[in-house]
TORKOL-4160 file (C-alpha; in steps of 0.2 Angstrom, whole numbers, padded with zeros to 4 digits, m for minus):
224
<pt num="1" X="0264" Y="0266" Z="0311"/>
<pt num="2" X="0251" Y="0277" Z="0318"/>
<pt num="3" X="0238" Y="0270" Z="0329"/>
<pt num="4" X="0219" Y="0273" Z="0327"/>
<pt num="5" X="0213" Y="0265" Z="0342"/>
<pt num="6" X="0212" Y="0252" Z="0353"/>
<pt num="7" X="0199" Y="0236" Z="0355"/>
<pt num="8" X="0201" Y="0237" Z="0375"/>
<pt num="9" X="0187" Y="0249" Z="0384"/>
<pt num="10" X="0189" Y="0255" Z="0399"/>
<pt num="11" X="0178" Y="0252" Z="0415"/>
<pt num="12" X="0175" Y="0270" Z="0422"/>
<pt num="13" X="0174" Y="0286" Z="0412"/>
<pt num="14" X="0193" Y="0294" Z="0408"/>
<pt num="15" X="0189" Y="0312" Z="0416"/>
<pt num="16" X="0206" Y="0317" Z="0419"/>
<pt num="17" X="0211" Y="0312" Z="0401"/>
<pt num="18" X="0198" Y="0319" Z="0392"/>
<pt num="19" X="0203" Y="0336" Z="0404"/>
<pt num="20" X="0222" Y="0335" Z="0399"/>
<pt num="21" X="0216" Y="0335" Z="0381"/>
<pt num="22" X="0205" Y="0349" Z="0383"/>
<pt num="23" X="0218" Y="0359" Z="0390"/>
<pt num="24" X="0232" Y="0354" Z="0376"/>
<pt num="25" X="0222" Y="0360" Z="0363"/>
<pt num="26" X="0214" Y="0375" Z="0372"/>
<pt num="27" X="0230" Y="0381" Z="0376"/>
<pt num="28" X="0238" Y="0376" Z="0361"/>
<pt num="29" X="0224" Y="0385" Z="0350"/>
<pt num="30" X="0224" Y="0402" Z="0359"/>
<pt num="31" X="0241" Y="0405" Z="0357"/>
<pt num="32" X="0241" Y="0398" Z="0338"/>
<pt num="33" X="0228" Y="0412" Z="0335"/>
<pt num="34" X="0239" Y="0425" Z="0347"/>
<pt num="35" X="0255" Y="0422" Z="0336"/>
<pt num="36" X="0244" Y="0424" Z="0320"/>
<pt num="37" X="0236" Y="0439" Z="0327"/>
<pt num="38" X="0219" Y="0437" Z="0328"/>
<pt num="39" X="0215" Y="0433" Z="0344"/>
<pt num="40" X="0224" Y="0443" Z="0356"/>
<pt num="41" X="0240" Y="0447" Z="0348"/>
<pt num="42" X="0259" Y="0442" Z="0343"/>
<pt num="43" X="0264" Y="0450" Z="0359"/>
<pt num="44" X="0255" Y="0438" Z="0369"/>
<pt num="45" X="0262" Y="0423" Z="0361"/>
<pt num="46" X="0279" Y="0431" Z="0364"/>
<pt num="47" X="0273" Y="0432" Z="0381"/>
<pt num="48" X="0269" Y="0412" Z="0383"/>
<pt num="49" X="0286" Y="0406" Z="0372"/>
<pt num="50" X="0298" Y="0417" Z="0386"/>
<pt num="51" X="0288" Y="0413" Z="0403"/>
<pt num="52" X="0283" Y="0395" Z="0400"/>
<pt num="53" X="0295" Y="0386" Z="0388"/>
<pt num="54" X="0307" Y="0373" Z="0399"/>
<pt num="55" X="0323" Y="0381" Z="0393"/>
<pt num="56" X="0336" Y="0368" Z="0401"/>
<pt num="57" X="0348" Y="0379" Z="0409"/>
<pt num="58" X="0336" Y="0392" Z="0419"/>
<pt num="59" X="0333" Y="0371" Z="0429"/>
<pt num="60" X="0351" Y="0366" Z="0431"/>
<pt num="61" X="0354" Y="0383" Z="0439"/>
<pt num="62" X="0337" Y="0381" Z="0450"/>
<pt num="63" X="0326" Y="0394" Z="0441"/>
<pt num="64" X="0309" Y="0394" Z="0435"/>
<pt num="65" X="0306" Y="0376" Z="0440"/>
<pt num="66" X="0288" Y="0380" Z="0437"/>
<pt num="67" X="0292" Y="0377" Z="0418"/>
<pt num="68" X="0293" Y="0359" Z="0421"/>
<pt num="69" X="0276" Y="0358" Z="0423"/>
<pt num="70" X="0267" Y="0371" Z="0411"/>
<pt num="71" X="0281" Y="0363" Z="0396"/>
<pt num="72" X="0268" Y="0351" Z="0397"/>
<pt num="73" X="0254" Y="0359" Z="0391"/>
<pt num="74" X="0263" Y="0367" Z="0375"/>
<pt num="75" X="0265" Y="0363" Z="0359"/>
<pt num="76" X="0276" Y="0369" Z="0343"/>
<pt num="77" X="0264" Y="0364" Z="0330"/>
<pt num="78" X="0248" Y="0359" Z="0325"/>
<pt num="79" X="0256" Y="0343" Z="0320"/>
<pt num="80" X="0266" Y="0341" Z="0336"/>
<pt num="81" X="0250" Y="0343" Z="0346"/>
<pt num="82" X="0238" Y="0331" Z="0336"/>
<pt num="83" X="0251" Y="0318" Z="0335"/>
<pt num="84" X="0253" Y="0317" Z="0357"/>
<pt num="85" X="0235" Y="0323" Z="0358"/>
<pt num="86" X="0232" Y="0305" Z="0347"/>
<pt num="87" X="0243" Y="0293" Z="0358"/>
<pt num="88" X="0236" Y="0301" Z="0375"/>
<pt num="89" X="0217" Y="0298" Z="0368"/>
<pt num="90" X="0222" Y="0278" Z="0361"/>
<pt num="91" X="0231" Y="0273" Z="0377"/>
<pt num="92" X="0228" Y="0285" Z="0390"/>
<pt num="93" X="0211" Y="0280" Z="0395"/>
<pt num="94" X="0215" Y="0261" Z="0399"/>
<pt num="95" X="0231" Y="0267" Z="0410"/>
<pt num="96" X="0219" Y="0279" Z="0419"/>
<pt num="97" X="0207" Y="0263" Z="0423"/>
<pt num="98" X="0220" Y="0256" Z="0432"/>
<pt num="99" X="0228" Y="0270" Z="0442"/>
<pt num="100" X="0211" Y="0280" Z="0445"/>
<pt num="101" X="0208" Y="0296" Z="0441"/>
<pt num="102" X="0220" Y="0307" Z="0455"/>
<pt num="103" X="0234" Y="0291" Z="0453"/>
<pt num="104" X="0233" Y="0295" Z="0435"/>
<pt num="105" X="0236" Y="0315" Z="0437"/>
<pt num="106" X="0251" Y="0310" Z="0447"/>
<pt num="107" X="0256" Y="0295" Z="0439"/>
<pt num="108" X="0256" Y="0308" Z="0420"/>
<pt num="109" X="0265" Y="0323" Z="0427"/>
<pt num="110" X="0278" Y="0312" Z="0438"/>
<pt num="111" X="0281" Y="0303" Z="0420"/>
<pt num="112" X="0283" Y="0321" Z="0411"/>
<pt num="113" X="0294" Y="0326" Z="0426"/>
<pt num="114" X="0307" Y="0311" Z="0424"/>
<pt num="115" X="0305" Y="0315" Z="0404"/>
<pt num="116" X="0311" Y="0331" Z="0406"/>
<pt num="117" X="0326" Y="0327" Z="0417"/>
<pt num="118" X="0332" Y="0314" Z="0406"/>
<pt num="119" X="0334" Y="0325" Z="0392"/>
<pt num="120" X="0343" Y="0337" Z="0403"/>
<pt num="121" X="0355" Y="0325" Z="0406"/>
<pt num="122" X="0357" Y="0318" Z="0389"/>
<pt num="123" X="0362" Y="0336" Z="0383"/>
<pt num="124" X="0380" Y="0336" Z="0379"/>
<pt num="125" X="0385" Y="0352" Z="0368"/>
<pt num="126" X="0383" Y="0368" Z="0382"/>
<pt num="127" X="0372" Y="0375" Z="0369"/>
<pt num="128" X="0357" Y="0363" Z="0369"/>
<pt num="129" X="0353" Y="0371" Z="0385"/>
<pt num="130" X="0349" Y="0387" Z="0380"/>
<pt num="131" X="0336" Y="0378" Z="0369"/>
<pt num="132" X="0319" Y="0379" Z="0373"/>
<pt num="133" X="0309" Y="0363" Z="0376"/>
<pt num="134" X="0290" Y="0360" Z="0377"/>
<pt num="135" X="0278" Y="0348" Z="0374"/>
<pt num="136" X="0268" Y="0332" Z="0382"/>
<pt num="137" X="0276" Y="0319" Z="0375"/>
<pt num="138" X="0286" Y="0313" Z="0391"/>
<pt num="139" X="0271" Y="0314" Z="0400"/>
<pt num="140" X="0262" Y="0304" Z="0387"/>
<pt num="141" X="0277" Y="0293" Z="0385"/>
<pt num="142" X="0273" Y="0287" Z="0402"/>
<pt num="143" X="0255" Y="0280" Z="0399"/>
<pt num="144" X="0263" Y="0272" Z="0385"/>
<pt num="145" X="0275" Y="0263" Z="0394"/>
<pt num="146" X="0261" Y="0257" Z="0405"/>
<pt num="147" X="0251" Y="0251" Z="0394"/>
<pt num="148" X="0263" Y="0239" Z="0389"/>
<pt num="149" X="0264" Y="0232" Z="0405"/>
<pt num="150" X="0246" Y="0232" Z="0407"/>
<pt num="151" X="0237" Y="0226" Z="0393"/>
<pt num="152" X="0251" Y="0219" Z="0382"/>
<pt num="153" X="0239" Y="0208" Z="0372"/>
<pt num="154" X="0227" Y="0222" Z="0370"/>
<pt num="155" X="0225" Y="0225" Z="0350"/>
<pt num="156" X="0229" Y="0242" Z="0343"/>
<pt num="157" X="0222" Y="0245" Z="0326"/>
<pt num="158" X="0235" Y="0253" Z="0317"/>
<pt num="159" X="0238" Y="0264" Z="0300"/>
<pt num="160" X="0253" Y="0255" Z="0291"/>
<pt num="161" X="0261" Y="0265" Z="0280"/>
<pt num="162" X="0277" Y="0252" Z="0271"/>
<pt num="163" X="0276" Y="0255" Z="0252"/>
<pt num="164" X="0257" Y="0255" Z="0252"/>
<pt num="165" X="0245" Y="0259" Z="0266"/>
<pt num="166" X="0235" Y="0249" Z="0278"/>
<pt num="167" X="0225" Y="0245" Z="0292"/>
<pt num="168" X="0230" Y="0232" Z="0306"/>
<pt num="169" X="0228" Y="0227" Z="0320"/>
<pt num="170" X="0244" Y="0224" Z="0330"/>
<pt num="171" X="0244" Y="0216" Z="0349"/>
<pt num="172" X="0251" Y="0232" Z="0360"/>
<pt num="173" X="0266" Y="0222" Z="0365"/>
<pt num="174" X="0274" Y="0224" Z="0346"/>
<pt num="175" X="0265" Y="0242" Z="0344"/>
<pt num="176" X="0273" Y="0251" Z="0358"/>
<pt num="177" X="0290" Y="0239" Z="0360"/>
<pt num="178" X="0292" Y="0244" Z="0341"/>
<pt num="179" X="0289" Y="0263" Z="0346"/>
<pt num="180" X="0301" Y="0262" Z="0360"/>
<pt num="181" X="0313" Y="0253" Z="0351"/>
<pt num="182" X="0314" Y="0266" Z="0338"/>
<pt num="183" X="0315" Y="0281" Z="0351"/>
<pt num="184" X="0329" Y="0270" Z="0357"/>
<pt num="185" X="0338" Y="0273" Z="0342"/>
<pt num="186" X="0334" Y="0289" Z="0336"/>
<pt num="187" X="0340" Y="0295" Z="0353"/>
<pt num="188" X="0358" Y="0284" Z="0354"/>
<pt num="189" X="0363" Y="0289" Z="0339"/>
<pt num="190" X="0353" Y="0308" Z="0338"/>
<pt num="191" X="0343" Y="0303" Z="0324"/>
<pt num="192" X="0330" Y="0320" Z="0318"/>
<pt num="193" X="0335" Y="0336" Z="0327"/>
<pt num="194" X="0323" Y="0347" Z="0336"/>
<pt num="195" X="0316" Y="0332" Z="0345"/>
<pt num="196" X="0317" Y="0325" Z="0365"/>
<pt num="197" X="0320" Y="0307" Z="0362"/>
<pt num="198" X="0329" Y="0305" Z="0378"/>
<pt num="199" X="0310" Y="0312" Z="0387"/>
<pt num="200" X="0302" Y="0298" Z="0379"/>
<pt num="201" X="0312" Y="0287" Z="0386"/>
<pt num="202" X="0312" Y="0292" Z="0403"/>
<pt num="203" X="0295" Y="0293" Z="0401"/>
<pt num="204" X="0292" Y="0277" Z="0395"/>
<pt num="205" X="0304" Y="0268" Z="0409"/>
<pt num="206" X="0294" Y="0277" Z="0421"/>
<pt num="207" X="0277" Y="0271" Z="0416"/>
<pt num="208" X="0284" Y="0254" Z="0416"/>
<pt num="209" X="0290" Y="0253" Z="0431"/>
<pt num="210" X="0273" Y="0264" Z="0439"/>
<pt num="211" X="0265" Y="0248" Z="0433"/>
<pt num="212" X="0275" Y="0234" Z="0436"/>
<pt num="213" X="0273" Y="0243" Z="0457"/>
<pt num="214" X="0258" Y="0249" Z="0456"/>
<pt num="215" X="0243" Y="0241" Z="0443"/>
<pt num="216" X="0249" Y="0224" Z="0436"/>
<pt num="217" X="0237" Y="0216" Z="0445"/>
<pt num="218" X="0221" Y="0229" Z="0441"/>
<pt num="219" X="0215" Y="0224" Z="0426"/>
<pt num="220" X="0212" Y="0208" Z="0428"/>
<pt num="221" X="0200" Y="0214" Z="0445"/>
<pt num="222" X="0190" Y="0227" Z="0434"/>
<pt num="223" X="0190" Y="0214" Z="0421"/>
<pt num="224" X="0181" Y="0199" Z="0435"/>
């Protein structure tokens, strides 16, 4: 399932996601054209992938903590990036309604923070921590998870794909319970290689439970 978007419009203008967009694809575009040599050159995306990637051991032993954060804003793939970079614009904007727009900041790197230290911990083989990990899905993970708390009725038009293709539309509560459920999986029993499931999960919990503290109650005061 992919989603498209969602029929829920937000009250106030989503400045900070429409910024962490911006700066995922800026970022992710200058050092696609680095590594290809045409802008800059190869030794300048060398330069991003040693001094920026979260390699999980340099934080177990307390060094460059800094990567936690600028992990965040990097990407391995075109398809990587437009894949987060959809999710964060669906569901994104109605979470940052809720929270504000300096909550929201805090609320998406704290989610991206707990991301990253539940993969840590769900690394069992000494050399998955020597592995580099980047990317914005714990981060985005988090708005998804409190999305579902917020607007669980909210409808998400959705591109099916189950021996043909279509276009549905699919109450949040099944959407992103069905996404979690199948991050859930792929994570117990390390289902596709290469990828953090364990951040999407503690980034999912974490939005979950920002919203069940925080912003249960919001939307139905910016809806009156």
């Amino acid at each position: 399932m992919l989603p498209l978007r969602d029929r829920n419009k937000p009250s106030t203008a989503p400045h900070v996601t429409r910024l962490i967009l911006a700066v995922n694809i800026i970022l992710f575009t200058i050092y696609w054209l680095s590594s290809l040599n045409i802008f800059l050159d190869t030794s300048f995306a060398t330069f991003i992938e040693q001094n920026f990637v979260m390699v999980p051991d340099e934080i177990v032993r307390g060094q460059r903590l800094y990567t936690l954060f600028t992990s965040m804003f990097m990407h391995a793939s075109w398809f990587h990036l437009l894949g987060n970079m959809l999710y964060l614009y669906v569901f994104g904007d109605n979470v940052e309604d809720v929270f504000g727009h300096s909550g929201y900041l805090v609320f998406y790197l704290v989610s991206g923070l707990v991301g990253d230290f539940a993969h840590i911990m769900s690394l069992q083989n000494a050399s998955d921590f020597y592995i580099g990990v980047l990317g914005a899905s714990g981060a985005i993970s988090g708005a998804l998870g409190a999305y579902l708390v917020l607007y669980p009725r909210a409808k998400i038009l959705t591109l099916v794909f189950f021996f043909w293709i279509r276009i549905v539309s699919i109450p949040a509560v099944a959407f992103l319970g069905f996404w979690f459920l199948m991050q859930w999986f792929y994570g117990l029993f390390a289902v596709g290689g290469g990828v953090a499931y364990w951040a999407h999960i503690g980034g999912f919990v974490t939005g979950v439970i920002a919203a069940l503290i925080f912003g249960r109650n919001k939307p139905r005061r910016i809806s009156a």
